[in-house]
C-alpha positions in Angstrom: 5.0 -17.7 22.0 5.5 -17.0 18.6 8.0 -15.5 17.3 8.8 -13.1 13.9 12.2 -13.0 12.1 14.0 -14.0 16.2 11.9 -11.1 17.7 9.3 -12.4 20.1 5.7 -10.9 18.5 4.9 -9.6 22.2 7.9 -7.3 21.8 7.4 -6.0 18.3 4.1 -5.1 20.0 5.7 -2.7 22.4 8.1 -1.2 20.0 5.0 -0.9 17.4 3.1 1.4 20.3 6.0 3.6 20.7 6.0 3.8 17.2 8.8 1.8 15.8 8.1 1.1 11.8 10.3 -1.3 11.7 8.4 -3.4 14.1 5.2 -2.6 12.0 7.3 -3.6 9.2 8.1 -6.6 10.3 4.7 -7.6 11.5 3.4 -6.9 8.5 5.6 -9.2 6.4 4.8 -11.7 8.7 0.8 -11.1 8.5 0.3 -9.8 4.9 0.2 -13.1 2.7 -2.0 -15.1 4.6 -4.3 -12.2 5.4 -4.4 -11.5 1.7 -5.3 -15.5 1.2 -7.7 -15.7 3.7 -9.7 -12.2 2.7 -9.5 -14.0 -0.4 -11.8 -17.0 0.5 -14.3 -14.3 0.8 -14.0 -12.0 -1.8 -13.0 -14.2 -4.5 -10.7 -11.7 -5.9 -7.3 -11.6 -5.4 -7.0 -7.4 -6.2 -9.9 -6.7 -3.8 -8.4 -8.8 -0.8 -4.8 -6.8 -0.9 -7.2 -3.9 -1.1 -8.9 -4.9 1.9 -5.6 -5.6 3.8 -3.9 -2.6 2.5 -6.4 -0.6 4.1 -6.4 -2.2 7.1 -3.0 -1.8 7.8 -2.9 1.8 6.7 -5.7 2.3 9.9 -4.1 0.1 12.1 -0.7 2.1 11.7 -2.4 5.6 11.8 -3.7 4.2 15.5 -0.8 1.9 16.4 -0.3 4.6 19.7 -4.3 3.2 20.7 -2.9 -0.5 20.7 -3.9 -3.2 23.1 -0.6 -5.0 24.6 -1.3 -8.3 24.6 1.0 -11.4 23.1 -0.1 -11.5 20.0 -2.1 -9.7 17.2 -3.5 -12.7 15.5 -7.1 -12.9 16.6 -7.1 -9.0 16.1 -5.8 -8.9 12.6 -7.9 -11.7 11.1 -11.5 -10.6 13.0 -10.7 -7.2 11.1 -10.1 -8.7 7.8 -13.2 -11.2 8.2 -15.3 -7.8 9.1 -13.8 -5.8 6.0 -14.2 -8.7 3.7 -17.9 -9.3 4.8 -18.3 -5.2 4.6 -16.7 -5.0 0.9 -19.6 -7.9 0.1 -22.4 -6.2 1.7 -20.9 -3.1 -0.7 -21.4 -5.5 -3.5 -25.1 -5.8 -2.8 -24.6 -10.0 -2.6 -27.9 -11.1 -2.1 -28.4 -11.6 2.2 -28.6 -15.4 1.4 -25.4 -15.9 0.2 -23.8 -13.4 2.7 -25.4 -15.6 5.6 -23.9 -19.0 3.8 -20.4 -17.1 4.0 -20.9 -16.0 7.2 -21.7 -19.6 8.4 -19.0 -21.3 6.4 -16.2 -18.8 7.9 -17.6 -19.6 11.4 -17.2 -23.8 10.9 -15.0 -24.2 7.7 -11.5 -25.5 7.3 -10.7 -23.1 4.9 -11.2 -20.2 7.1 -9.2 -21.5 10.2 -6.9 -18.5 10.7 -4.1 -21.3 12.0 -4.1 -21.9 8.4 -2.5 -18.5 7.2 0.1 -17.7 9.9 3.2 -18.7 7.7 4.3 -21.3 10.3 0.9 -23.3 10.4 0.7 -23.3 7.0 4.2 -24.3 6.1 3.3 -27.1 8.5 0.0 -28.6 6.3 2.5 -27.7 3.2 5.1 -30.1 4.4 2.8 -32.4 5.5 1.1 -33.2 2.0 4.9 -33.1 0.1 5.9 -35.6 2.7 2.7 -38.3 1.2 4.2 -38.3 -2.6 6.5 -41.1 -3.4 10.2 -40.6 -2.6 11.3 -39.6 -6.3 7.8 -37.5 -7.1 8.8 -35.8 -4.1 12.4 -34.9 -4.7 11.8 -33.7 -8.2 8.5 -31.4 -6.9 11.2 -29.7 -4.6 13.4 -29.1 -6.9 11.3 -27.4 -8.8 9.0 -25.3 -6.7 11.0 -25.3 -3.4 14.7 -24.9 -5.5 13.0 -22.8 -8.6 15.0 -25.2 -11.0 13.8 -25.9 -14.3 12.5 -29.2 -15.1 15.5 -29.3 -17.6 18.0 -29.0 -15.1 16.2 -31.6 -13.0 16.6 -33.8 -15.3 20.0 -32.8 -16.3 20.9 -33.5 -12.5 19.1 -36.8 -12.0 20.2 -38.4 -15.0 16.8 -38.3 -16.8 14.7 -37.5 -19.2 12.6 -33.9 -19.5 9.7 -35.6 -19.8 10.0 -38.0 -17.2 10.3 -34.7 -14.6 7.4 -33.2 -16.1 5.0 -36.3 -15.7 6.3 -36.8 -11.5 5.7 -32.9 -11.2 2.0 -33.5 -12.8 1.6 -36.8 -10.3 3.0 -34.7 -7.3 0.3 -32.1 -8.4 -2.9 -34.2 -8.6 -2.1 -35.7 -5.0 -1.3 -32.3 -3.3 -5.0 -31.0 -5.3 -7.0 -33.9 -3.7 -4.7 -33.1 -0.1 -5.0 -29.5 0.3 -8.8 -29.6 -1.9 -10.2 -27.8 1.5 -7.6 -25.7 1.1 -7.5 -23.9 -2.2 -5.6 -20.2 -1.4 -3.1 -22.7 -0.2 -2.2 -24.0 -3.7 -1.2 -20.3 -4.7 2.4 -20.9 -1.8 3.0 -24.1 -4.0 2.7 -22.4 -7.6 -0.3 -25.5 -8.3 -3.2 -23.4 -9.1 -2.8 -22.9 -12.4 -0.9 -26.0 -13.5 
């Protein structure tokens, strides 16, 4: 059963119905990012996702008392966004065509697999790539995007040269872009979208 910040998400459920904002608070922490990502696959616009989760969770507190108990809110939170974000489209005027091919690539893509944004899960495929790059790439790519140091003072604290951090930072890179490539909101966690 999963659990948020030691609190088991069943429980913050509860609390939520009897009105607790601190348990909404909580749960939306927890559900925010990766429902901002994954509205994000749709909308291809980073503003107009939040918007579409900030809403969401501006209804869903205004009938928090109407809540289903149940273990978790998962399903729940990302059907809702998948709805809004398809709505905000059909707003748009996309053309039916390519709001059918979005429809069908949510349904069967990789990208879309809600598992993907629950901070756990995703932490998980994170982890996962970092652990394929070669022990030093690896070490120094931590440093820096895990640790927030600058590539200077890698290199001040592994005996080497600014230059050599910056080329094992732009190797760790290009292997975590061909990795997570069916994964692209994921690249925003590790800071490599824009390298």
């Amino acid at each position: 059963m999963l659990t948020i910040h030691g609190i088991f998400e069943k429980d913050l459920i509860i609390r939520l119905k009897e009105g607790d904002q601190t348990a909404f608070e909580l749960l939306f922490h927890f559900y925010y990012p990766g429902l901002v990502i994954y509205a994000s696959q749709f909308t291809a616009d980073r503003a107009e996702a939040e918007e579409i989760v900030q809403d969401f969770f501006v209804r869903f507190w205004q009938k928090h008392q109407q809540i289903l108990l149940s273990d978790s809110l998962k399903n729940y939170f990302f059907s809702s966004i998948r709805n809004g974000s398809l709505n905000y489209l059909k707003h748009k005027k996309i053309e039916a065509n390519y709001l059918k091919e979005i429809y069908d690539l949510s349904n069967e893509h990789l990208a879309y697999d809600t598992n993907l944004y629950i901070e756990s899960e995703l932490q998980e495929k994170i982890k996962h790539s970092i652990d394929l790059l070669p022990e030093k790439c690896r070490e120094i790519f931590m440093m820096s995007r895990i640790r927030g140091l600058k590539n200077e003072e890698i290199a001040i604290e592994l005996n080497l040269s600014k230059r050599t951090v910056e080329t094992q930072i732009s190797n760790a890179i290009k292997v975590l872009r061909v990795e997570l490539k069916d994964y692209a909101g994921l690249l925003i966690f590790l800071g490599i979208h824009h390298f």
